[in-house]
C-alpha positions, -999 to 999 in steps of 0.1 A, spaced: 184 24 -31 150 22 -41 129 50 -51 89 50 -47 66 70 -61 27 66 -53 -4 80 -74 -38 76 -79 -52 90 -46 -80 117 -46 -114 128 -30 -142 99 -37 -175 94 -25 -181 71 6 -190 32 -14 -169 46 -42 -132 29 -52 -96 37 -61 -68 22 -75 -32 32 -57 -1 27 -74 35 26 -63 59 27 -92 97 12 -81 132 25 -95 166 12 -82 173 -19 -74 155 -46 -81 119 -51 -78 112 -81 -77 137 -90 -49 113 -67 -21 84 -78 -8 57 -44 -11 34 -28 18 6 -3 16 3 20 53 -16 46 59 -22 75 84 -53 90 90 -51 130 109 -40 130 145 -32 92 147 -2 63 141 7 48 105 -4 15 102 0 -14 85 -25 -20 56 -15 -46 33 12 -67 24 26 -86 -6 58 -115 -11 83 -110 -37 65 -133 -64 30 -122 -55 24 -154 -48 9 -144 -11 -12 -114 9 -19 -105 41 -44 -74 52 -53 -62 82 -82 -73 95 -100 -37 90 -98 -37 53 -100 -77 46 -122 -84 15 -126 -47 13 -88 -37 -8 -70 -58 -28 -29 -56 -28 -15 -69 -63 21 -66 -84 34 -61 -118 72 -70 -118 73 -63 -152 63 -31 -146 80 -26 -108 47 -18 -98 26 -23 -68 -10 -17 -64 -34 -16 -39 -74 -19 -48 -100 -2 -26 -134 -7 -29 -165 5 -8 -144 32 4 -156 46 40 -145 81 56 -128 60 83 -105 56 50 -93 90 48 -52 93 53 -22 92 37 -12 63 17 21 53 18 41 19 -1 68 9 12 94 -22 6 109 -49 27 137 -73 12 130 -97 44 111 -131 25 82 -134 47 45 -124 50 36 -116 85 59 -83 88 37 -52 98 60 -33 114 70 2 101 106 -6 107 107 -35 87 105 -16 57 135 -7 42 123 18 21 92 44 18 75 64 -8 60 99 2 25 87 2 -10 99 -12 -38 115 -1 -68 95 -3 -99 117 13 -135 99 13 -163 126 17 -199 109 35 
């Protein structure tokens, strides 16, 4: 089993940024590649960002390329995802989740083993 928790969500400004985190318990970090989804009100979770096992590789959807930023601490079983120039098309919940499948291209929700309860991240115009 792992455990995920996220935090760091909150009401922002439209342009403005926030840092998500997703702290890991159980087994072992490192051996799960991490993904950021989110939902926004009255449609699908989808995929958001992904990140292998080392950190060595990421992979965004297009709608938030060069816009958020996925990274990792092993050390601290942590995975975080960056957002910057936040819009109100942003608003939803912001889950992590973790796959032990090596690989980068996997943006399926059911390829994630594993799911934290997510974070609301609200941007106001």
């Amino acid at each position: 089993q792992v455990q995920l928790i996220e935090s760091g969500g909150g009401l922002v400004q439209a342009g403005g940024s926030l840092r998500l985190s997703c702290a890991a318990s159980g087994r072992t970090f490192s051996n799960y590649a991490m993904g950021w989804f989110r939902q926004a009100p009255g449609k699908e979770r989808e995929f958001v960002a992904r990140i292998t096992q080392t950190g060595g590789s990421t992979y965004y959807a297009d709608s938030v390329k060069g816009q958020f930023t996925i990274s990792r601490d092993n050390a601290k079983n942590t995975v975080y995802l960056q957002m910057n120039s936040l819009k109100p098309d942003d608003t939803a919940v912001y889950y992590c989740a973790a796959d032990r499948v090596y690989g980068l291209r996997r943006l399926k929700e059911s390829q994630y083993e594993y799911w934290g309860q997510g974070t609301q991240v609200t941007v106001s115009s």
